[in-house]
C-alpha positions in Angstrom: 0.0 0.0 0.0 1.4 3.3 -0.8 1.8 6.2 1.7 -2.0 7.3 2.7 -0.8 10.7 3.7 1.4 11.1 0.0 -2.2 10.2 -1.4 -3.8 12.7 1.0 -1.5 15.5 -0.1 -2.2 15.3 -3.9 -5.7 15.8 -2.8 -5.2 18.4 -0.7 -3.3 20.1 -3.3 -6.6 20.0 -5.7 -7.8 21.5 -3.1 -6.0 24.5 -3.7 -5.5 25.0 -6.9 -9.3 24.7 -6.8 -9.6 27.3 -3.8 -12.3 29.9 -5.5 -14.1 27.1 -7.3 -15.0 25.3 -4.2 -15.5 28.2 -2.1 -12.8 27.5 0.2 -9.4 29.2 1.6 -5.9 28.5 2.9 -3.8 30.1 4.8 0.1 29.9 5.9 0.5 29.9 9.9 3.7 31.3 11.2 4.9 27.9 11.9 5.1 26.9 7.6 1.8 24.9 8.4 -1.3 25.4 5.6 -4.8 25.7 7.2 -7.8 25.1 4.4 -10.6 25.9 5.4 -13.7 23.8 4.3 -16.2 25.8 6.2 -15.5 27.9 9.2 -15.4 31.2 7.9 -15.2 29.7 4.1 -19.0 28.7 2.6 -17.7 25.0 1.1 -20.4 23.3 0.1 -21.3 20.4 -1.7 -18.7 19.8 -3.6 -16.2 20.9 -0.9 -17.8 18.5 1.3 -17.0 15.3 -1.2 -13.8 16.6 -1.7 -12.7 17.1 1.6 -14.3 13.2 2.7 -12.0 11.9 -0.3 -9.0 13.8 1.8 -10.3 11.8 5.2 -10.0 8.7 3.4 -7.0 9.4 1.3 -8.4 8.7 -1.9 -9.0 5.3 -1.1 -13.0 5.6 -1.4 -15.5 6.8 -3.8 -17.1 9.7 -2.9 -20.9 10.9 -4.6 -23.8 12.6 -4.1 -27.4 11.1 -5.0 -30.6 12.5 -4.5 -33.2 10.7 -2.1 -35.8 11.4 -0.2 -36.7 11.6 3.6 -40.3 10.9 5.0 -41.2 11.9 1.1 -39.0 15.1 0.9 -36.3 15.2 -1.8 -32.6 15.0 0.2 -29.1 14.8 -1.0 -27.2 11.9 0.7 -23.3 10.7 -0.2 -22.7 6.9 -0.9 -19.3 5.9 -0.2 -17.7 3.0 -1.6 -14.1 1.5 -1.0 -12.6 -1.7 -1.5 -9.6 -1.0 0.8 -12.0 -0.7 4.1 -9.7 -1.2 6.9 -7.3 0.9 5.8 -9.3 3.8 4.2 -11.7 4.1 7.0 -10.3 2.6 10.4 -6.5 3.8 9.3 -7.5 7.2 8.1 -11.4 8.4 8.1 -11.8 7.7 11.8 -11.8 10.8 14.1 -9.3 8.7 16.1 -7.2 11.9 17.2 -8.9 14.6 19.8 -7.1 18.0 20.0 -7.8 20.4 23.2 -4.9 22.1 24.0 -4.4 26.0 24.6 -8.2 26.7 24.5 -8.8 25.0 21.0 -10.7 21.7 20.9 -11.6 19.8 17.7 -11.6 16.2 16.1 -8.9 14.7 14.1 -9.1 12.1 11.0 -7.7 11.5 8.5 -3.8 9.7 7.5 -1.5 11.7 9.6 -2.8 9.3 12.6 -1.1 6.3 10.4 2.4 8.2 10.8 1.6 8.4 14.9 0.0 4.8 14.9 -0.9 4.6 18.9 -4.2 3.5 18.0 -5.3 -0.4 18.0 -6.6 -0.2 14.9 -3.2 0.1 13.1 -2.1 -3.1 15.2 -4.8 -4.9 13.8 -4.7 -3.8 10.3 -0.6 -4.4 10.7 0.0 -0.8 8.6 2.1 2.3 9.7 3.0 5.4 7.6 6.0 7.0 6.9 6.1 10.0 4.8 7.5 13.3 5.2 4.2 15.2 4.9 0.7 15.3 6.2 -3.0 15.5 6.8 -4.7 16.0 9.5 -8.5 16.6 8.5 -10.0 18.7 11.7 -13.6 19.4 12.7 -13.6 22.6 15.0 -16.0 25.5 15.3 -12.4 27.5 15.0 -9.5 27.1 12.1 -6.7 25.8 14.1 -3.4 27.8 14.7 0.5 27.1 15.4 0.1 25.6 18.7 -1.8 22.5 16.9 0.0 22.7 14.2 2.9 22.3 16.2 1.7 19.6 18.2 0.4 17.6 15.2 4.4 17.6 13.6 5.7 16.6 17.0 3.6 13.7 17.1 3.7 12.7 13.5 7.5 13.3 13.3 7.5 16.1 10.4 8.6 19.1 10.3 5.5 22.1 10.8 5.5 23.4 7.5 4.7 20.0 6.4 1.5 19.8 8.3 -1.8 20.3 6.6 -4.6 21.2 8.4 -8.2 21.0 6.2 -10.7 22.2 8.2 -14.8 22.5 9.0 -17.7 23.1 11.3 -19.6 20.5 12.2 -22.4 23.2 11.4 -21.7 23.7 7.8 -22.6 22.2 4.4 -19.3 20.1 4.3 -19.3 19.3 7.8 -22.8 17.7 7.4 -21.5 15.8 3.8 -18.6 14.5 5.6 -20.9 13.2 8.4 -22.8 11.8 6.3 -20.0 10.4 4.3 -19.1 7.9 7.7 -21.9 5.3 7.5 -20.0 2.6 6.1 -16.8 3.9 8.6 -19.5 3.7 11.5 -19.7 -0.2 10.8 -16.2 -1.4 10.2 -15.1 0.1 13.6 -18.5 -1.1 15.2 -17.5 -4.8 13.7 -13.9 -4.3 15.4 -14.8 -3.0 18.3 -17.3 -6.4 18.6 -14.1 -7.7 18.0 -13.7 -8.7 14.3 -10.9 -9.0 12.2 -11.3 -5.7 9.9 -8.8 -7.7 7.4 -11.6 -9.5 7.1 -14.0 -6.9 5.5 -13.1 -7.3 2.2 -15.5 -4.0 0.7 -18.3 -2.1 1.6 -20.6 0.8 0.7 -22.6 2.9 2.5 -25.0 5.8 2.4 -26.7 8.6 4.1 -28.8 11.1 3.9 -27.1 15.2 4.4 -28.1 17.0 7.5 -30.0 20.0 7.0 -27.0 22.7 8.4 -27.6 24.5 11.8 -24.8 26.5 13.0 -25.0 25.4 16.6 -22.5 23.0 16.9 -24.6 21.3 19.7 -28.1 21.0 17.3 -25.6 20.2 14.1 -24.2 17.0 16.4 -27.7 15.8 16.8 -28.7 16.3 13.3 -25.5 14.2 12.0 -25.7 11.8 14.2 -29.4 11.5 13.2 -28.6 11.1 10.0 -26.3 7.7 10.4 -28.2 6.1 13.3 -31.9 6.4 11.3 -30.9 6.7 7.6 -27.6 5.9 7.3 -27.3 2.1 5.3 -24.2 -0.2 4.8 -23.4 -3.1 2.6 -20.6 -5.1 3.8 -18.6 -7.8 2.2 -16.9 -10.0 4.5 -14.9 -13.4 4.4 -15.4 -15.1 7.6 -18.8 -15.3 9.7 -19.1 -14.2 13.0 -21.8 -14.3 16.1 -21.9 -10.7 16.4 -23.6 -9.4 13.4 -26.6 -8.4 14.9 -25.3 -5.8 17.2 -24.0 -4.1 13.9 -27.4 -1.5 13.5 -28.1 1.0 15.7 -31.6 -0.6 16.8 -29.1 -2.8 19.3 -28.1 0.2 21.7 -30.4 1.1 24.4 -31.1 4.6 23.5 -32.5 3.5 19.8 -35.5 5.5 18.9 -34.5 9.0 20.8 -33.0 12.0 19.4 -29.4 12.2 19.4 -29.5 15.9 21.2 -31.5 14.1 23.7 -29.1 11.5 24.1 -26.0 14.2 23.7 -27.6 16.0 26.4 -27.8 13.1 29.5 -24.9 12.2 29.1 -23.7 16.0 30.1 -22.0 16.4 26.5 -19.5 13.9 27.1 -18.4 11.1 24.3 -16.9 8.7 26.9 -20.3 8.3 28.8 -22.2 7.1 25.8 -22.9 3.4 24.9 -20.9 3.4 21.6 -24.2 1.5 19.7 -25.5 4.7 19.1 -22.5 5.5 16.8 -23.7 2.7 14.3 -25.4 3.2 11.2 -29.6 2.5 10.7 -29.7 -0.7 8.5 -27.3 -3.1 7.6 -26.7 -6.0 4.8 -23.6 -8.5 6.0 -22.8 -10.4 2.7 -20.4 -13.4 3.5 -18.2 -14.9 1.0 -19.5 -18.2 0.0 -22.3 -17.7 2.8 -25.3 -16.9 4.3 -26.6 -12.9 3.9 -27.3 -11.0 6.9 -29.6 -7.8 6.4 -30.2 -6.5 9.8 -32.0 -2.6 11.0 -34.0 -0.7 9.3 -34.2 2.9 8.2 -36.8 5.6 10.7 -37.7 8.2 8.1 -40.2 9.5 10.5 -37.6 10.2 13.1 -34.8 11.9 11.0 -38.0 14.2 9.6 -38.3 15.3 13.4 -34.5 15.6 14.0 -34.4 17.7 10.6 -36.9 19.9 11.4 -39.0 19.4 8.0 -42.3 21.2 8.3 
């Protein structure tokens, strides 16, 4: 496999020289490091949103838009399709890396996590990166500065001005495609954390409907998370069978059926107190090789119409 973050940079580079087209922006920190943003104080969009999920995945997935409909009201949603799934979503899409340090917080995904490779995953998949750049995708309400930047080349072992830093808002228009863009993501780490071999997984696809955007971070978390746990759908393709496959849809957590906020909210904001089956996708299909086919969940159109706000 060649270097995920070489693979990330090419794309990031598109990224610029497409700057105007796609409604985004870079900027040079002090520290050599390039900010882009996707949508903090840029408008992204669309097309920003599909670019910047092929970045998270380093260009190992198929990224598109399709039009569908929620509770009988036309909505975009993003299929994404990879062959490469452990390495493309555990080793690179996952927001594996959290950032709070001198008062900025954010989310990290995205390669330059397979140049740190602390995480189990990389164990389990057997890959680490080395390159001399990379990409660290970042989901803040804020566009990161030279302290993170900083931090990220420490950690990665690169130099600063080799760090690239795409970022959104949760509450945008790319923050809700990139969302959206995690369904199939959503199951591959559900299966490992069940405790499957994601070498396994031999491809999958998934799907999603776009969150309407709200620029309240909080409402915007909801929404997304919305989107996966009642419309998001997954096609997997695996080799082995395993006893586990039903815990795969979100209907397995506790808290199925209740708005995300809601959820979000008893759990006093905090990440580590929630079960992690709510972070699963609505309806999945298991396809083994040579085997039995699992389809499992369902879709709750009624529910993501309340949790959208469609009147």
């Amino acid at each position: 496999m060649d270097s995920l973050n070489r693979m990330a940079v090419e794309l990031v580079d598109e990224a610029l020289d497409f700057a105007d087209e796609l409604n985004v922006a870079a900027y040079e920190l002090d520290s050599g490091a390039t900010v882009v943003d996707f949508g903090v104080d840029a408008d992204g969009g669309l097309e920003a949103g599909l670019l910047l999920a092929e970045i998270q995945t380093a260009g190992l997935a198929t990224v598109q838009t399709r039009m569908g409909r929620v509770d009988g009201t036309p909505t975009p949603h993003v299929e994404l399709t990879t062959d490469h799934p452990g390495i493309a979503l555990l080793g690179s899409q996952k927001a594996g890396w959290e950032l709070d340090l001198d008062g900025f917080a954010g989310l990290g995904s995205g390669p330059a996590r397979a140049l740190v490779g602390e995480e189990r995953e990389y164990q389990a998949l057997g890959y680490y990166d080395e390159f001399d750049l990379t990409v660290l995708c970042v989901e803040s309400a804020t566009l990161p500065g030279d302290a993170v930047a900083e931090h990220v080349a420490e950690r990665a072992n690169v130099n600063a001005q080799a760090v690239y830093l795409p970022t959104t808002a949760l509450g945008s228009t790319a923050g809700s495609v990139t969302a959206a863009a995690r369904a199939a993501e959503l199951a591959v780490f559900r299966l490992f954390e069940l405790g499957y071999d994601p070498e396994n997984v031999k491809s999958v696809a998934g799907s999603a409907p776009v969150a309407p955007v709200s620029y309240d971070e909080t409402e915007a978390m909801g929404r997304t998370n919305d989107a996966l746990a009642y419309g998001g759908e997954v096609h997997l393709t695996v080799s082995e069978e395993f006893d586990r496959f039903d815990e795969l849809p979100s209907s397995a957590a506790d808290e199925y059926g209740r708005p995300f906020a809601d959820v979000f909210a008893d759990a006093e904001y905090d990440f580590y107190e929630l079960d992690e089956g709510v972070f699963a996708p609505a309806a999945v299909t298991v396809d083994v090789l040579d085997g039995p086919t699992y389809a499992l969940g369902e879709t709750r159109e009624d529910l993501l119409a309340e949790s959208f706000d469609y009147r």
